[in-house]
C-alpha positions in Angstrom: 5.6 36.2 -12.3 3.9 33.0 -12.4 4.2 30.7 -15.5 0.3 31.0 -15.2 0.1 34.7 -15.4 -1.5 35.7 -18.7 -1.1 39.5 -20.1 -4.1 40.9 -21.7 -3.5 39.9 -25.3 -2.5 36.3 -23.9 -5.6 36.4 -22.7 -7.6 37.9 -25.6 -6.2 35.1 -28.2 -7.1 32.5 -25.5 -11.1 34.0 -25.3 -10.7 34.0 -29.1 -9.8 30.4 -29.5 -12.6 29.5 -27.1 -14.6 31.8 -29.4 -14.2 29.8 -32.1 -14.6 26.3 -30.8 -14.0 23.7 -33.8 -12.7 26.6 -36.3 -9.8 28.1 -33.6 -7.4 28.2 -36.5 -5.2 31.3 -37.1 -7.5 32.8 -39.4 -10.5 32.6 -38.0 -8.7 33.7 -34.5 -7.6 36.8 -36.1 -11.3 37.7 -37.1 -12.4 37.0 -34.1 -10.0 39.2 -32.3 -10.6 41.9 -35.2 -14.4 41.6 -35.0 -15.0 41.4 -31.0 -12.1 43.3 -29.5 -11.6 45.6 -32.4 -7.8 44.5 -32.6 -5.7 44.7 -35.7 -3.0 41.6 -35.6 0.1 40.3 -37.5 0.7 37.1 -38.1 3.6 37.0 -36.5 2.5 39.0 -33.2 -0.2 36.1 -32.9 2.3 33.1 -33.8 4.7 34.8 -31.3 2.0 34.7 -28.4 0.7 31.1 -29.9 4.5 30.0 -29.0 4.3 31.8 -25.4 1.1 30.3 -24.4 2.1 26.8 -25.7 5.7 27.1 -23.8 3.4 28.1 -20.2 1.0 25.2 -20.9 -1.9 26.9 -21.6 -2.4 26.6 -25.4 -1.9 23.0 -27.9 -2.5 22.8 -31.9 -3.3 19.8 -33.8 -2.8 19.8 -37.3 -5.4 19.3 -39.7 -4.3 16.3 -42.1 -7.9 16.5 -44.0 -6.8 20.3 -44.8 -4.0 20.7 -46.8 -3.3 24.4 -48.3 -2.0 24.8 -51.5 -1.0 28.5 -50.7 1.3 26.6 -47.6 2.8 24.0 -49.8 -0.1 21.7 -49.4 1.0 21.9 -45.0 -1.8 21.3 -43.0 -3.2 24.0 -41.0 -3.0 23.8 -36.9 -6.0 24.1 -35.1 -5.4 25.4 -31.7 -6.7 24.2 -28.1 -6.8 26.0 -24.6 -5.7 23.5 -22.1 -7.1 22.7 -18.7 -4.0 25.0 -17.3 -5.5 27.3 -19.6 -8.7 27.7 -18.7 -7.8 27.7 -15.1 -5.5 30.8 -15.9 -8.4 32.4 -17.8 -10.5 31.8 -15.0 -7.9 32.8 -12.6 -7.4 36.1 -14.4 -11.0 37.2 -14.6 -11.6 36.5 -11.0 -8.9 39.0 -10.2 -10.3 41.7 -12.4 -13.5 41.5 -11.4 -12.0 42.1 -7.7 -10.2 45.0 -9.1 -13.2 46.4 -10.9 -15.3 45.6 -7.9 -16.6 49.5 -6.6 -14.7 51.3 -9.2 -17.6 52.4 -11.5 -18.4 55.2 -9.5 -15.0 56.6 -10.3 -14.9 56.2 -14.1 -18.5 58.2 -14.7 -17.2 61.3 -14.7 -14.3 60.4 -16.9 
């Protein structure tokens, strides 16, 4: 598998960072993930697949100095970034879908 392969979840928090631009923090990834792909995620399942995309390149954080939280010990929240490898892999991705999607409506309509 290629470290640029992305599995569809990888992909969904990716599209959801990108979703939320200057606000891509945990939080407001999980909303977005809850309120446009109707997925339910842990915390942990999301830091887990932050710590995947970040080890294949595709993903970086920056922490937030100007945003301590009291309810983290006054720790700065991380504010995540798709790379350039990312959005190559993204882009990568949906071109192969589309191929595979290509011609295939016809067999879905009757599903």
């Amino acid at each position: 598998m290629s470290p640029n392969h992305i599995a569809e979840f990888e992909q969904m928090v990716l599209l959801a960072i990108l979703q939320s631009a200057d606000d891509a923090y945990a939080p407001n990834i999980r909303d977005v993930l809850q309120d446009r792909a109707g997925r339910t995620v842990s915390r942990g399942a999301l830091y887990r697949t932050f710590d995947r995309l970040a080890a294949k390149g595709l993903l970086e954080w920056e922490t937030d100095e100007s945003n301590p939280m009291p309810e983290r010990g006054g720790a700065p929240m991380r504010r995540f970034v798709v790379t350039r490898e990312g959005r190559a892999a993204l882009r990568t991705s949906r071109e192969a879908l589309l191929r595979l999607w290509d011609g295939i409506e016809p067999e879905l309509e009757g599903a």
